[in-house]
N, C-alpha and C positions, 0 to 999 in steps of 0.2 A: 504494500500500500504506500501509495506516495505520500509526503508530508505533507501536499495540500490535501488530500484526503483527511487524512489525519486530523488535519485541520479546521476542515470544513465538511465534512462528512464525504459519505457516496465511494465508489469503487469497489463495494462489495458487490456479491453476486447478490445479495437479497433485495428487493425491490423497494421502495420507499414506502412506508404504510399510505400516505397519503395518496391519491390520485386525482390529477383534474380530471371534468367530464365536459362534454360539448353540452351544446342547449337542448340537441335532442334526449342525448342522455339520461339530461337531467329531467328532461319533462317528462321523460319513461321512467325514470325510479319516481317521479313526483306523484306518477297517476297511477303507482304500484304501491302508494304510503309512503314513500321518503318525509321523512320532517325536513320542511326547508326553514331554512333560518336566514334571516339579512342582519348584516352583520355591522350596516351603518348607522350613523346618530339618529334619534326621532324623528330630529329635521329633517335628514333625507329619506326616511321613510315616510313619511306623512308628504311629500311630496312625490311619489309615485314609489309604488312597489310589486313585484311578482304578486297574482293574487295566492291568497293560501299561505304567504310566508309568514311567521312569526320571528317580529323586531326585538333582537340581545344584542345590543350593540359591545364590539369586540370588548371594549375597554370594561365592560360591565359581567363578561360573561365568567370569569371567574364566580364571582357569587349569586349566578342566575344557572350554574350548571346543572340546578336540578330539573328545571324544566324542560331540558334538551332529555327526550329520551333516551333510553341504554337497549341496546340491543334490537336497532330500527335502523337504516339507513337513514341519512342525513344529507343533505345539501345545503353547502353553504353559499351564498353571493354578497358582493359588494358594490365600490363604484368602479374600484381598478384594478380589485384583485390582491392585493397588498394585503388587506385586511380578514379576507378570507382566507386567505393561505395561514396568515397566525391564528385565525379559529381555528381552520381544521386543524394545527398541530397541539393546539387546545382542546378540542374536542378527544382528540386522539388521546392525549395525554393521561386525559380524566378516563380513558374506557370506554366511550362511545363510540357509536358508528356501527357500522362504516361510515366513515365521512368522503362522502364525493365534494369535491372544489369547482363549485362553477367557474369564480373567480367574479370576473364584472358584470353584473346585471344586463348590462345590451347583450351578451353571449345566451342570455336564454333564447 
């Protein structure tokens, strides 16, 4: 393993727990039960959102983890992606998921 590995993770043979998915995806695990979650402040939820999602905004969701189900798939979105990428590894963290990564909300 190289020292940036080392470093910065990756070059293992094992796959990343986390995985993005496309729009379609996600709207096929959505219409299969996935919990979707958005993962941006009230403000930009209350300004348009995926319908069906439930708003934990990232900074909040350590102490809001109980309302993200255990043992359900999950999708996350945001505005850019950034944000949802550190919930899923949040989500993951805690023992949830699977967690699918939409990432930016225009990709649904």
């Amino acid at each position: 393993m190289s020292w940036f590995s080392k470093l910065f993770g990756g070059g293992g043979d094992a796959p990343a727990p986390s995985h993005r998915v496309d729009g379609a995806g996600a709207r096929d695990l959505v219409a299969k039960g996935a919990f979707l979650v958005d993962v941006r402040t009230p403000m930009e939820f209350r300004g348009g959102h995926i319908r069906g999602a439930v708003n934990v905004p990232v900074d909040e969701l350590p102490r809001r983890m109980d309302e993200v189900p255990a043992g359900r798939a999950i999708v996350v979105y945001c505005r850019s992606g950034a944000r949802s990428a550190r919930a899923t590894r949040m989500l993951e963290s805690a023992g949830k998921g699977p967690v699918h990564d939409l990432g930016p909300m225009s990709a649904w």
